[in-house]
Steps between C-alpha positions, in 0.01 A plus 500: 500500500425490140583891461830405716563193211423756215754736612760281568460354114496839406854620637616242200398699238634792265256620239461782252221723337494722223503893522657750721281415755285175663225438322197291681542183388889538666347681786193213525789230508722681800173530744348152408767279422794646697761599221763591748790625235518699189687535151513815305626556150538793289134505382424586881752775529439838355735720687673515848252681678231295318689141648524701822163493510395131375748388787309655744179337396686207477610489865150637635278263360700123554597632830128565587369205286788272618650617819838523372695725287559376128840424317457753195748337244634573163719439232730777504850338423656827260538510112188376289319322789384807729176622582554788642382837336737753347509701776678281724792347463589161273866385530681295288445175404711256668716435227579847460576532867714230477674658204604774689747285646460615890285251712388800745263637164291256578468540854435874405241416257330263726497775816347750249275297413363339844516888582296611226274174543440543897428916458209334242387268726645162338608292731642210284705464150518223322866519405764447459534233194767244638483327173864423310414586156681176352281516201521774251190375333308535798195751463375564826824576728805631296582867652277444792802263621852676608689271259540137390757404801360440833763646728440833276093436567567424891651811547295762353208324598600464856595895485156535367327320796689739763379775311150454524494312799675836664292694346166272727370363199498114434725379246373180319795338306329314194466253302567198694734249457577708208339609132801619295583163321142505350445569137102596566303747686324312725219802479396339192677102525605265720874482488711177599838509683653167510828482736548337887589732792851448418490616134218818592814592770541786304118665502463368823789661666400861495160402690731300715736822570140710555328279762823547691533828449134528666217551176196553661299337197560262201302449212471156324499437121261336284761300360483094480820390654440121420853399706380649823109448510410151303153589456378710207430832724756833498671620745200702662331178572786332603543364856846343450628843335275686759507390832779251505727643288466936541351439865697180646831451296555869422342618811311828389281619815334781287192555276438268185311638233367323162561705200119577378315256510325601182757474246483223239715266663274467729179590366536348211624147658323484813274746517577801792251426742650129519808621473472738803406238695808266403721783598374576839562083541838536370599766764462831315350737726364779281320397174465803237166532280653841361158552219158379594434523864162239440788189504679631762130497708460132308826414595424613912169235467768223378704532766228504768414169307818321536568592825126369593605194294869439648647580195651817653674493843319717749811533704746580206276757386471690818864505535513656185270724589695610816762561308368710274384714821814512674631669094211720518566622851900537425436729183232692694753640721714619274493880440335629185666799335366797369311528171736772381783257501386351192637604177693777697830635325725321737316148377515660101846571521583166636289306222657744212830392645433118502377532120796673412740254647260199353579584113788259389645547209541108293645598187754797471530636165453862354223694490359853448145615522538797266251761408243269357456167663171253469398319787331165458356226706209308622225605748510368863310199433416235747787220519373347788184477662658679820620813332378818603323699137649782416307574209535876484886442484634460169893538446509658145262778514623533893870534434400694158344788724805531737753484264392592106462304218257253361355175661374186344307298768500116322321168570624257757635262257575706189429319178740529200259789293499676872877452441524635179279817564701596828837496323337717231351738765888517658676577188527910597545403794816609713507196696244257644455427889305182515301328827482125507181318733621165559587485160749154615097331455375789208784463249340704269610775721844379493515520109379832474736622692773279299353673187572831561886500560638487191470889410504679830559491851259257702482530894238222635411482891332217660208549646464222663709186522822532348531259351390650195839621430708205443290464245597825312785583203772612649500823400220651667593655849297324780323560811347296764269682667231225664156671511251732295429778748542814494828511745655277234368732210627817688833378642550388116389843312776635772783264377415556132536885561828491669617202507646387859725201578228148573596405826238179458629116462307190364406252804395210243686374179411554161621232322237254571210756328561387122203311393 
């Protein structure tokens, strides 16, 4: 009976390790404590047939340890927060796919993906972000969200969901009751949303539009939403936003997953093993420990704890856990594809195209590359905690190589003798094609690229959110181009070279961005 408990506790858990494989302590924690579920990031994936691989492990060892196949999840929502390797393919972000203007992108996106995921072996992706980016200050969300209106968010996202959910892999629409009026990362804070049901409408409605459009999962924020819980716990711990409001008012009949459990929110505040516990009371159903396996195994002791002590329902917990089995089952049946369907030129050509149609031009004024241009800008740094790294990427030196000329690579907030010693590194210059990181919450960025207007041509591209270019003279032509990837940086070096008409459209304002 105890082994029976064990494994039922353990269906409620997603944890990670580190490396491209399980390592023992990860393995130990699967065959004693029952980790039913697993979370992989980019430091476990290495290539395709590499993931292929780790999958299959996966699968073998909870199904032998546990008796039932394990969700494999992952963040792969397109743009900067993918973890897939560079030989598969990473779409978009959603911004960008909502730039393009046609809501059946992201329903293309989202069936190449859950194609690409399931021939891998992933079985669930945490996306999409159903967050209305309200907030142009906000760190954490900006082009993760399809725009700051929530009809324009309902839509894609709701495309989105078809698209993976066609293509058998679990969509799980996130973050829950909504993160994009928050102006800090709640991977490093503990953010505060005040506002009643009535004046949230508008985050609320696209995970209103999702649960009827059939989401299979929902993830919950670690926000504090003081109108709609009175006591001093976030929404993961929340039984009035949890059960009563997602599972009775709203009347979601899929999986609920916490947003990890380790993040300083929640670590910091009230400590992740606690924490774990107050979620599975509130009605979450799948608690993720996404770093150090030893508190998810911690976390599996508390809960046999309060359900010894009554502080857990016995009975709510094993309907939970029969739901999560009847999910299991349903995405076991569905039909994996090939491996070869990854990254194949049929899913390339579709990406390229999406980039393409992505770019939107913001500011329309002449300019011409000519036959020495300098490219500057920052290195992909991390602006969120979420971000995938993409270190080896750097725009200067990368669009330098494809196209000619020099490259400046500069800090992430320029200082005024950085300033000084770009502009005097530009003066043979031809013209300058400057990248911009966010540079709304960098301004140093912003007045480097300011600087270097007054004796040549200036083209600047935003590399993230956009932001950034309200911000800009008026002069300088301006892109919008919402991630640092190589798609962007490629799709770009094409434009520059011969120029093509920028098909893309802004989904959020730009008015609000001035400091």
């Amino acid at each position: 009976m105890g082994i029976e408990r064990r494994i039922m506790i353990g269906q409620h858990f997603v944890c990670g390790f580190e490396g491209t494989g399980m390592d023992d302590s990860f393995i130990e924690a699967v065959r004693r404590y029952k980790i039913g579920n697993v979370i992989l990031f980019s430091r476990n994936i290495a290539s395709k047939e590499q993931l292929y691989k780790l999958c299959f492990d996966i699968q073998e060892l909870v199904q032998h340890e546990c008796g039932h196949p394990a969700l494999i999840t992952i963040d792969q929502e397109g743009g900067m927060v993918t973890r897939l390797s560079g030989d598969c393919t990473n779409v978009p972000s959603a911004m960008a796919i909502a730039a393009t203007g046609e809501e059946k992108s992201a329903f293309d996106a989202g069936l190449l993906t859950a194609t690409e995921l399931r021939a891998l072996g992933v079985n669930v992706d945490f996306a999409p972000c159903l967050d209305v980016n309200s907030n142009s200050h906000n760190p954490v969300i900006g082009v993760r969200s399809y725009g700051d209106r929530s009809e324009v968010v309902s839509s894609y996202g709701l495309s989105m969901i078809d698209g993976l959910q066609s293509g058998g892999v679990m969509a799980v629409a996130k973050h829950f009751p909504g993160h994009g009026d928050t102006h800090l990362d709640s991977h490093v804070a503990l953010p505060v949303v005040e506002g009643t049901k009535e004046e949230l409408a508008m985050h609320l409605a696209p995970f209103r539009s999702a649960v009827a459009g059939g989401v299979m999962g929902i993830m919950t924020s670690h926000i504090l939403f003081p109108q709609l819980e009175k006591n001093n716990v976030p929404a993961t711990m929340s039984r009035s936003i949890i059960t009563d409001f997602l599972r009775s008012e709203l009347g979601f009949k899929g999986l609920i997953f916490s947003d990890c459990m380790e993040m300083d929110a929640i670590a910091k505040h009230y400590g992740t093993v606690k924490g774990a516990v107050a979620a599975l009371k509130a009605g979450v159903d799948l608690v993720c420990i996404s770093h150090h396996v030893c508190l998810g195994c911690e976390a599996v002791e508390a809960v046999e704890a309060a359900l010894d002590a009554g502080v857990l329902s016995e009975a709510d917990l094993k309907q939970s856990t029969h739901n999560i089995l009847m999910a299991k089952s349903m995405l076991a049946e569905e039909q994996r594809p090939p491996l070869s369907v990854v990254d194949c030129p049929e899913h390339r050509a579709m990406n390229q195209k999406l980039h393409r149609q992505s770019l939107t031009l913001v500011q329309d004024v002449p300019f011409a590359l000519g036959d020495n241009p300098c490219f500057v800008g920052p290195k992909c740094f991390r602006a969120t905690n979420v971000s995938s790294d993409e270190e080896a990427l750097v725009f200067a030196p990368y669009m330098a190589a494809l196209l000619g000329g020099s490259s400046i690579v500069t800090d992430e907030n320029p200082g005024n003798e950085e300033i000084e010693r770009v502009g005097g590194q530009t003066s043979s210059s031809s013209s300058v094609v400057c990248a911009t990181y966010n540079g709304h919450l960098h301004p140093g960025q912003i007045q480097l690229v300011n600087s270097l207007v007054e004796n040549k041509p200036v083209l600047c591209i935003a590399l993230r959110n956009p932001y950034d270019l309200a911000l800009l003279d008026a002069r300088i032509r301006s892109i919008a181009a919402y991630a640092y990837t190589k798609p962007v940086l490629a799709a770009f070096a094409k434009y520059v070279q011969e120029p093509f008409p920028l098909e893309g459209r802004l989904t959020v304002s730009l008015g609000g961005s001035h400091a």
